[in-house]
RODO-2510 file (C-alpha; in nm, 4 decimals, decimal comma):
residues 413
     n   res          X          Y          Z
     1     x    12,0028    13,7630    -2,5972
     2     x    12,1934    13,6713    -2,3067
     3     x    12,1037    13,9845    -2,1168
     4     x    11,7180    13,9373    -2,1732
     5     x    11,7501    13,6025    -2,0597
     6     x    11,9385    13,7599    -1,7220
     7     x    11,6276    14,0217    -1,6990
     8     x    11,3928    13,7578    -1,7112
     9     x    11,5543    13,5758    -1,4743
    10     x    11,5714    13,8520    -1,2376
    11     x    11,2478    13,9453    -1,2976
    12     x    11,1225    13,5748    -1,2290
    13     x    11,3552    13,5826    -0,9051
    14     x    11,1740    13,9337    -0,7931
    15     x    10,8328    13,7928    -0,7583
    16     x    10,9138    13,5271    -0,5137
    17     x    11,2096    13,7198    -0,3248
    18     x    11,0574    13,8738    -0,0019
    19     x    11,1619    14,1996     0,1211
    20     x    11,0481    14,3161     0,4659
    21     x    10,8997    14,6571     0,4839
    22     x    10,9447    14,9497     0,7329
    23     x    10,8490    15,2930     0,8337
    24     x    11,1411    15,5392     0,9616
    25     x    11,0588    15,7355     1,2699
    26     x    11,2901    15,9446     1,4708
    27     x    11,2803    16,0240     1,8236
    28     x    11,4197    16,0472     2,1316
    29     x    11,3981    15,8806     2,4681
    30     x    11,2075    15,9700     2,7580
    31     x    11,0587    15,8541     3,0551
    32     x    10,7228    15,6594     3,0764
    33     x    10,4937    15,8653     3,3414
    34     x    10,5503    16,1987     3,3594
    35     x    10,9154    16,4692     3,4440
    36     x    10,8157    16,6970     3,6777
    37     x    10,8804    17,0312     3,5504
    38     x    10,9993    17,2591     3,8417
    39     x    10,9059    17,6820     3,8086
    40     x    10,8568    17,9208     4,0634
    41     x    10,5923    18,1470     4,0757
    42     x    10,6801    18,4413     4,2044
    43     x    11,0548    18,4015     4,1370
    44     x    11,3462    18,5064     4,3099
    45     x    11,7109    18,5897     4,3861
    46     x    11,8995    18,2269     4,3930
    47     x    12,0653    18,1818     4,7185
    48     x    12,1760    17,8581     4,7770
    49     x    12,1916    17,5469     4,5183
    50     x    12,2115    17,1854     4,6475
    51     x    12,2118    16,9270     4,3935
    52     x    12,3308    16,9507     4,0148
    53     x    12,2264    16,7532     3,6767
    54     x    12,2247    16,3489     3,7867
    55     x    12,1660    16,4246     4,1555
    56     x    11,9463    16,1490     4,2771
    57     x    11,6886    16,2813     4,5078
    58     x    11,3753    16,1717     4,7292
    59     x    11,0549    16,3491     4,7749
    60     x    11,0719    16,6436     5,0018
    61     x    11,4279    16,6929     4,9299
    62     x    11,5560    17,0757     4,9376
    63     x    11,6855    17,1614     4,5941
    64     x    11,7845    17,4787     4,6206
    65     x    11,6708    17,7840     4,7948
    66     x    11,5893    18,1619     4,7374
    67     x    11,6607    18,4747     4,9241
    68     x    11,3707    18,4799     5,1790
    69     x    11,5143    18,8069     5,3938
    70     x    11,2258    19,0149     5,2974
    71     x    10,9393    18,7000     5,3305
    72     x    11,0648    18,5829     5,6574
    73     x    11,0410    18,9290     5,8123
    74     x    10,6910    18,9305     5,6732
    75     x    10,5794    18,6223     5,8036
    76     x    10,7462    18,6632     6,1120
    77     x    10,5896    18,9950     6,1960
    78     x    10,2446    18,9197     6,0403
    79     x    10,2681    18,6339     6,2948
    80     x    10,3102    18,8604     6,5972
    81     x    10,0460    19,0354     6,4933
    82     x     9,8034    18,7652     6,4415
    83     x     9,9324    18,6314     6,7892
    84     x     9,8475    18,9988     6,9234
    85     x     9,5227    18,9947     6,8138
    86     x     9,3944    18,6287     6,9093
    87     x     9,5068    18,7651     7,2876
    88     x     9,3222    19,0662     7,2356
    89     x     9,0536    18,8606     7,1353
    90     x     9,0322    18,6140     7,4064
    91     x     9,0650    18,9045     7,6480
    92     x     8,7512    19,0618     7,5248
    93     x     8,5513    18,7455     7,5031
    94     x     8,6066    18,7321     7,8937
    95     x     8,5025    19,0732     7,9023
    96     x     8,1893    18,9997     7,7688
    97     x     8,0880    18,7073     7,9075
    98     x     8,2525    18,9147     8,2480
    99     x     8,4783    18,6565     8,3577
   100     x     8,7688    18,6820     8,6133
   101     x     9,0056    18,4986     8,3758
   102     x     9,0985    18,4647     7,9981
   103     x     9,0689    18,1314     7,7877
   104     x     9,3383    18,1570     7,5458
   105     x     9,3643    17,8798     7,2735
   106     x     9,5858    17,6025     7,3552
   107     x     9,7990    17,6540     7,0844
   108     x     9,8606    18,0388     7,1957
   109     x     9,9152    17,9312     7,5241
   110     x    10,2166    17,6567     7,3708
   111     x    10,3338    17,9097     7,1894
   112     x    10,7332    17,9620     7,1330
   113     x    10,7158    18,3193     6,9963
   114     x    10,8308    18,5664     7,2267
   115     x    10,5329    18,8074     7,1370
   116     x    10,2580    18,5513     7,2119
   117     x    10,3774    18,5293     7,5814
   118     x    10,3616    18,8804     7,5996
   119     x    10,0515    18,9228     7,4408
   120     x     9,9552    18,7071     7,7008
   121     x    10,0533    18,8692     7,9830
   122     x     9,9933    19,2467     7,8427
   123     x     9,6062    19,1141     7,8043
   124     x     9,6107    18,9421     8,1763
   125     x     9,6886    19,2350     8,3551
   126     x     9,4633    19,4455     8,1288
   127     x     9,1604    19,2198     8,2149
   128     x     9,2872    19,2975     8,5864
   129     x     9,2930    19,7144     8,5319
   130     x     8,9733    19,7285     8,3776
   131     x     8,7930    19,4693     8,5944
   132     x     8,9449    19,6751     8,8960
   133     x     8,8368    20,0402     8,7206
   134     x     8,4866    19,8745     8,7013
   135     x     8,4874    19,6736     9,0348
   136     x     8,5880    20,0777     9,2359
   137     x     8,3140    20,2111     9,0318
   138     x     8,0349    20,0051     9,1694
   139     x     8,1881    20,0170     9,5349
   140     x     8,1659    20,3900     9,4696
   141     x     7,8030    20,3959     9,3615
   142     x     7,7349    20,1229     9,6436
   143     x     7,8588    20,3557     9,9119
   144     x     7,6213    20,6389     9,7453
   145     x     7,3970    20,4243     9,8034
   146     x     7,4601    20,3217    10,1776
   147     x     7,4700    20,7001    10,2642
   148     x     7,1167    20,7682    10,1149
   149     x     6,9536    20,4432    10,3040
   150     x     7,1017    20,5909    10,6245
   151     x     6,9591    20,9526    10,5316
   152     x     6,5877    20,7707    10,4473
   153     x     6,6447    20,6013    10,8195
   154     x     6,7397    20,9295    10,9679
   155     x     6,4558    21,0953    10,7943
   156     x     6,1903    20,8273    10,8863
   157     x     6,3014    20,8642    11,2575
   158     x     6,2219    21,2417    11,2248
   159     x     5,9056    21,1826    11,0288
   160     x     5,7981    20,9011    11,3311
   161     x     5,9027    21,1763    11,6042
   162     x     5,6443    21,4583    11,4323
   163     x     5,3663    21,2040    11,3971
   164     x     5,4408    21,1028    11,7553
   165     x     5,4322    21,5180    11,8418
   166     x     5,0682    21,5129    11,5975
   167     x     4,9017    21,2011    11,7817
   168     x     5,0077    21,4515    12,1488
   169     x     4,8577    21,7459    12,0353
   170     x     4,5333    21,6007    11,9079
   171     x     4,3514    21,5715    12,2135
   172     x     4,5239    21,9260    12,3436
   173     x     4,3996    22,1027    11,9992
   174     x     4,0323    21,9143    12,0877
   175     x     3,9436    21,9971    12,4145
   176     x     4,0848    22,3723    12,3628
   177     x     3,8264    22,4351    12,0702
   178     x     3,5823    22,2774    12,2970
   179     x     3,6815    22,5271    12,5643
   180     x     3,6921    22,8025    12,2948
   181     x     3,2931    22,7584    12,2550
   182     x     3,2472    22,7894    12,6190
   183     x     3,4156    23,0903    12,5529
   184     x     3,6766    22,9381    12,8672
   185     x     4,0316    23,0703    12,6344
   186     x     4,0892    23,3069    12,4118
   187     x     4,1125    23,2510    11,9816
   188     x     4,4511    23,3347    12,0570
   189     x     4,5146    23,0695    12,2583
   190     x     4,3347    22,8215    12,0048
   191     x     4,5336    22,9667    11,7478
   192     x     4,8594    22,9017    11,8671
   193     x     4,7838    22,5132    11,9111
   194     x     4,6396    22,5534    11,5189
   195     x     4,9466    22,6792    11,4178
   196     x     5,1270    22,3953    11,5799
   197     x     4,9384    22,1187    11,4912
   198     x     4,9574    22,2586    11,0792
   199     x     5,3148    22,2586    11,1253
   200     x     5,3963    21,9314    11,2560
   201     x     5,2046    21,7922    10,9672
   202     x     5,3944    22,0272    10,7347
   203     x     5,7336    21,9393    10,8084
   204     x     5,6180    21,5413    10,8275
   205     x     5,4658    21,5744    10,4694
   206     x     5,8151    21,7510    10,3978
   207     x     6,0005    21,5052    10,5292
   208     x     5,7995    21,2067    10,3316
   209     x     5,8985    21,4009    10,0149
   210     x     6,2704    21,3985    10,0532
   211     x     6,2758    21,0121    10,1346
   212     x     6,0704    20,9826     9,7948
   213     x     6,3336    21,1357     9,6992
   214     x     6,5848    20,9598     9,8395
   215     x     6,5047    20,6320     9,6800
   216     x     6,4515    20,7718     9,3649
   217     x     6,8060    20,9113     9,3781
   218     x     6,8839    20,4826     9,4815
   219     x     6,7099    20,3939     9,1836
   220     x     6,9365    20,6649     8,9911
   221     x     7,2693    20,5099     9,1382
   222     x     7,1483    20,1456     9,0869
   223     x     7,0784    20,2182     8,7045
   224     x     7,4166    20,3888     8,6908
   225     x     7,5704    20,0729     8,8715
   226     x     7,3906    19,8872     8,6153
   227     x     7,5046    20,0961     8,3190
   228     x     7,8544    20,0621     8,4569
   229     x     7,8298    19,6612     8,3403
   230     x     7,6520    19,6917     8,0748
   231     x     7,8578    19,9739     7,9212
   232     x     8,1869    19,7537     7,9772
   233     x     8,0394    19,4793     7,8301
   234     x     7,8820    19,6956     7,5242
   235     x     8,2245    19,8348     7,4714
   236     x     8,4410    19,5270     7,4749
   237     x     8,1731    19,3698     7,2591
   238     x     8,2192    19,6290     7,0011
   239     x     8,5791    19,6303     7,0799
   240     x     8,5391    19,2378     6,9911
   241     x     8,4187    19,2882     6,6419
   242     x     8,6988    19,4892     6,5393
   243     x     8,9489    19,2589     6,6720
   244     x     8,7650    18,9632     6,5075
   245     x     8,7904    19,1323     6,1957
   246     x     9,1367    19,2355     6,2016
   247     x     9,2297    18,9106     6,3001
   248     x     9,0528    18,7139     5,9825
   249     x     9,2580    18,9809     5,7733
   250     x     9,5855    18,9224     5,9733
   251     x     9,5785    18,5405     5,9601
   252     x     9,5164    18,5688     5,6063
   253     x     9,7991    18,7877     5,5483
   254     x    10,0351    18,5534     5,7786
   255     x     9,9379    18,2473     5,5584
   256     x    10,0137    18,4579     5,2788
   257     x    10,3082    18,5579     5,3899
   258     x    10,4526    18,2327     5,5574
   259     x    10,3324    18,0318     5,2252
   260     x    10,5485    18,2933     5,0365
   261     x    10,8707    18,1926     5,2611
   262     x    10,7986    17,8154     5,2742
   263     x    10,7787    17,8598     4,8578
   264     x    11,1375    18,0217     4,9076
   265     x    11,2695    17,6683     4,9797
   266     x    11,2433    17,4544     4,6556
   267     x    11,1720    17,0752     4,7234
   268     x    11,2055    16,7379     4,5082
   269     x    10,7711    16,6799     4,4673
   270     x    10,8758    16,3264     4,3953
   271     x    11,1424    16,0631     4,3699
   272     x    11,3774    16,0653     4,0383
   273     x    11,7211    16,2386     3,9184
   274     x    11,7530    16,6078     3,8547
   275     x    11,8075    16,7042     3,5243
   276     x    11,8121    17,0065     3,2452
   277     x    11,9403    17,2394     3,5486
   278     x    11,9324    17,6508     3,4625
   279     x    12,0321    17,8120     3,8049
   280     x    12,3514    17,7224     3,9601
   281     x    12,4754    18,0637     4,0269
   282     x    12,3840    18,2218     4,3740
   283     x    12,2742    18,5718     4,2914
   284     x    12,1320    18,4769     3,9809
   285     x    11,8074    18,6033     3,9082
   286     x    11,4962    18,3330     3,8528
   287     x    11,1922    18,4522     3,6194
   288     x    10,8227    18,4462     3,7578
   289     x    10,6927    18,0631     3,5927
   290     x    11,0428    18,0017     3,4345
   291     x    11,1489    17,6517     3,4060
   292     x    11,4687    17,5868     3,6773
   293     x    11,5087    17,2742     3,6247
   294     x    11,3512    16,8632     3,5927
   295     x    11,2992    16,5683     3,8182
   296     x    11,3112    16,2449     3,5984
   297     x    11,1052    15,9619     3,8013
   298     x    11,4041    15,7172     3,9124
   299     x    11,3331    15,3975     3,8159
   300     x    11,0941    15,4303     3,5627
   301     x    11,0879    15,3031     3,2005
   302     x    11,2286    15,4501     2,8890
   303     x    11,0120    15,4647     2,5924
   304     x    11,1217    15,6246     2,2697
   305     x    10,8868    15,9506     2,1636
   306     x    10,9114    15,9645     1,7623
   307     x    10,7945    16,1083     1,5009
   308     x    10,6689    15,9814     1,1487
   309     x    10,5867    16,1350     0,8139
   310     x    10,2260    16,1619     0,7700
   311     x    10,2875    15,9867     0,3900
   312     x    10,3777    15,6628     0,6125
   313     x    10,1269    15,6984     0,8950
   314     x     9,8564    15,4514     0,6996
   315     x    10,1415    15,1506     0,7035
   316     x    10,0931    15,1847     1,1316
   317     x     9,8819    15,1131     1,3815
   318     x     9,9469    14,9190     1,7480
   319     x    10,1221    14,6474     1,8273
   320     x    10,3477    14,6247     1,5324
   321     x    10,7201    14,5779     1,5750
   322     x    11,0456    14,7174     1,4901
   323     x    11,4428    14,7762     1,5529
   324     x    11,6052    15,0829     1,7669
   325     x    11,8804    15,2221     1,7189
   326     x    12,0705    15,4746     1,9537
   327     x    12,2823    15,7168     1,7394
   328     x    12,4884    15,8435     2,0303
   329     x    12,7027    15,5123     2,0560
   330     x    12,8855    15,3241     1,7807
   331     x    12,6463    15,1622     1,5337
   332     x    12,9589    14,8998     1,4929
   333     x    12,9880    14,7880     1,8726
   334     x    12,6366    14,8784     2,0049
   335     x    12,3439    14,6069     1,9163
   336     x    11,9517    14,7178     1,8195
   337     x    11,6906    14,6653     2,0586
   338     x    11,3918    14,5923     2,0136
   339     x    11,1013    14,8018     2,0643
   340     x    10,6883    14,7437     1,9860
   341     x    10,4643    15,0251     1,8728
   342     x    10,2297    15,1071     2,1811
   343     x    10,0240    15,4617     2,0683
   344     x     9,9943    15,6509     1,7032
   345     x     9,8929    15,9846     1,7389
   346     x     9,4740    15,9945     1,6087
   347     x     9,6490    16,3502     1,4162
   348     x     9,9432    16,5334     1,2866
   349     x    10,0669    16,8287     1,4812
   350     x    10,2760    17,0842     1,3393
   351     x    10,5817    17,1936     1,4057
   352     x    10,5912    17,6046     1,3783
   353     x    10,9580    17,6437     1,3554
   354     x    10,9891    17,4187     1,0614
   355     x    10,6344    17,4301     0,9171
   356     x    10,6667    17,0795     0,8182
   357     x    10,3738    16,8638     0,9970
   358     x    10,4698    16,4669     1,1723
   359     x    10,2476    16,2327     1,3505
   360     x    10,3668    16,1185     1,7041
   361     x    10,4330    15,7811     1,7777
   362     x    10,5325    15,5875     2,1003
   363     x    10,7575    15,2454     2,1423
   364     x    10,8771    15,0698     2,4284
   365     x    11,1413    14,8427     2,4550
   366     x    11,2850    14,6427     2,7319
   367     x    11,5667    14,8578     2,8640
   368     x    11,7236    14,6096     3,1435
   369     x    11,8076    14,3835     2,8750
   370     x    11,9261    14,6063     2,6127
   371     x    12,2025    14,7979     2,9108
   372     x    12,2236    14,4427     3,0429
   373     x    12,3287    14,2955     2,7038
   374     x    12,5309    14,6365     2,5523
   375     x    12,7169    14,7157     2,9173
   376     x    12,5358    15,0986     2,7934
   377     x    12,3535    15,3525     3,0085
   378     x    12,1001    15,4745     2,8295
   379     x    11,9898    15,8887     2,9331
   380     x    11,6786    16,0639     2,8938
   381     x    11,6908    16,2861     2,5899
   382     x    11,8991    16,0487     2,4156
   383     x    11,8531    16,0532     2,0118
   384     x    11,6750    15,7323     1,8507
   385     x    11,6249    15,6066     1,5131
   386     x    11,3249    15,3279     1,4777
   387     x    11,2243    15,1158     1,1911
   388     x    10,8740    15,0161     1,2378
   389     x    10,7938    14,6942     1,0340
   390     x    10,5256    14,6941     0,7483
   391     x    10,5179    14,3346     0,6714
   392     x    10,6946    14,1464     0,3876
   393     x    10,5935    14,1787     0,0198
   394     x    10,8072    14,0905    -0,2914
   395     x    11,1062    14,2365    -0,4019
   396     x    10,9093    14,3452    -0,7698
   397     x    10,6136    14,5054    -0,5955
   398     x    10,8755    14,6781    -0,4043
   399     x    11,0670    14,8054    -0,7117
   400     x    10,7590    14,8721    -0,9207
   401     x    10,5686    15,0406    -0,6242
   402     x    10,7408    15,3829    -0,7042
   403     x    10,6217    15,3913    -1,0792
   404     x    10,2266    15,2578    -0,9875
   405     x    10,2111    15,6052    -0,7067
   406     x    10,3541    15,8189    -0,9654
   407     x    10,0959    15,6679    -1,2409
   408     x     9,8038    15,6964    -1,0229
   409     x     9,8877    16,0669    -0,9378
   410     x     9,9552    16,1517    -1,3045
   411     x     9,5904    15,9884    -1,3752
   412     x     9,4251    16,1501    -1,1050
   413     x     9,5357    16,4573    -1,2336
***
């Protein structure tokens, strides 16, 4: 009798006790925005590491390097070459365009590389040569040409001396046939002066031919004057396009190759604190895309990433509330923080190692207060155990709640 009377009494008490409900989650911490992941793509051959897990560093900061014998020989002679070339290049443009001097970029001109001053000079006095080569060409052709105006002078002097002989023997050639009909001198006589006369006009007629010929042999050297320009001109020109070519190829090359040395230095791309570090051996050998190490953004906030079972994941939703606790210190001497509910994953992912399935849930927490107030330093990675609140409901419902899923299920089935 007395014991129902304490079961009723309990059972009384259990409907207006409250109990306040929650939802385990586990987790870890981690930072707010994002860790930079660090990978290389090519890889390497570690040379030289600089910082080590907890190194604070600033944006720009060399982390470590890689052997970059073979790169920097690459990018230093694919950079000669291009240099080379550009010279070349202006050289022929001059050429062309048959300047006396070479415009060379500024930049070539400012150049510290020893082989871009000599490219410079090697394609100055080569302008020179080949201007000169040209330039003794045309003062040969010009002299050709000099001699055969002196031989048309020479030859129109002997042409005006005939004509000059023709316009004497006119009258002489006139009066004698004149004389021949009187029958006053002999045919032979009249013959002779014939003879004469058709000769003087044959040699002048002669002599007109050669100084047609003359000037066309001008017109000959003039062309081949001409041709001497043109030809230069033609050549470099064609000369140009190659060099133009070559030089789109080599500058694509050098950026290839000078972006493959810069990538042999490793830099911090932002602010934060290195961490998860692989490679801290020189010599050591770096995988193509293989993690080396982490930059955790300095100064950010921690949030805890959890998990909860997808049986709980209908109690949830943002905003709610709850208690963290960090299982790496002393549940005895280290107080709970706590933390608010701030995303619910919309669905469950699966975890392949385990096959067991979770939905992912994310709770911040004011972390100032909680080192503040616990003298702690809390780390990224750290574990973390949350109880997300439910609400409050009595202490019967509570107790009874097993036995109504279990009765539901049982009908359902």
């Amino acid at each position: 009798m007395a014991i129902g009377g304490l079961l009723g009494v309990l059972l009384i008490m259990s409907q207006f006790v409250q109990v306040t409900g929650a939802v385990m989650a586990q987790g870890a911490l981690a930072v707010e925005s994002q860790v930079k992941s660090i990978t290389h793509a090519n890889g390497g051959v570690l040379s030289q590491v600089l910082v080590r897990d907890g190194t604070k560093v600033r944006k720009g900061d060399i982390l470590m390097r890689l052997d970059s014998s073979v790169s920097e020989v690459s990018a230093n002679l694919s950079g000669a070459s291009v240099e080379e070339l550009r010279a070349r290049r202006a050289r022929l443009e001059a050429e062309v365009s048959d300047r006396a001097s070479i415009q060379f970029p500024e930049d070539l001109l400012n150049s510290n590389m020893p082989a871009a001053k000599e490219a410079i000079e090697r394609e100055r006095r080569l302008l020179a040569i080949r201007r000169s080569e040209r330039a003794s060409q045309v003062n040969l052709l010009g002299e050709r040409i000099r001699q055969a105006q002196s031989e048309i002078v020479s030859t129109q002097k002997q042409i005006s001396a005939i004509r000059q002989q023709e316009t004497l023997i006119g009258p002489e050639l006139s009066g004698l046939r004149d004389l021949y009909g009187e029958k006053l001198v002999t045919i032979n006589r009249l013959n002779e002066i014939e003879r004469t006369a058709i000769s003087l006009s044959g040699e002048a007629a002669a002599l007109e031919a050669r100084v047609a010929q003359i000037y066309a042999r001008i017109s000959e050297i003039r062309q081949q004057m001409l041709s001497v320009q043109q030809g230069a001109r033609a050549e470099a020109g064609g000369e140009l396009a190659q060099v133009i070519e070559a030089s789109n190829v080599g500058e694509v090359r050098q950026a290839d190759a000078k972006s493959a040395y810069e990538r042999s230095v490793i830099r911090a791309p932002q602010d934060g604190i290195v961490y998860a570090l692989a490679f801290s051996t020189p010599g050591s050998a770096i995988p193509a895309g293989q993690q080396i190490l982490q930059i955790v953004p300095d100064g950010d906030d921690l949030v805890i990433d959890g998990r909860v079972s997808p049986a709980d994941i209908d109690q949830l939703s943002v905003g709610q509330t709850g208690r963290v606790r960090f299982s790496a210190f002393s549940a005895q001497q280290t107080p709970e923080a706590l933390a608010r509910l701030s995303f619910v994953a919309p669905e469950r992912t699966y975890d392949e190692a385990s096959g067991m399935s979770f939905y992912k849930v994310k709770l911040v927490f004011e972390r100032k207060k909680f080192e503040q107030e616990s003298g702690l330093r809390l780390a990224v990675g750290m574990p973390a155990e949350v109880f997300i609140t439910t609400g409050d409901r009595s202490l019967l419902s509570y107790l009874i709640k097993p036995f109504i899923d279990q009765f539901e299920r049982a009908f359902r089935d």
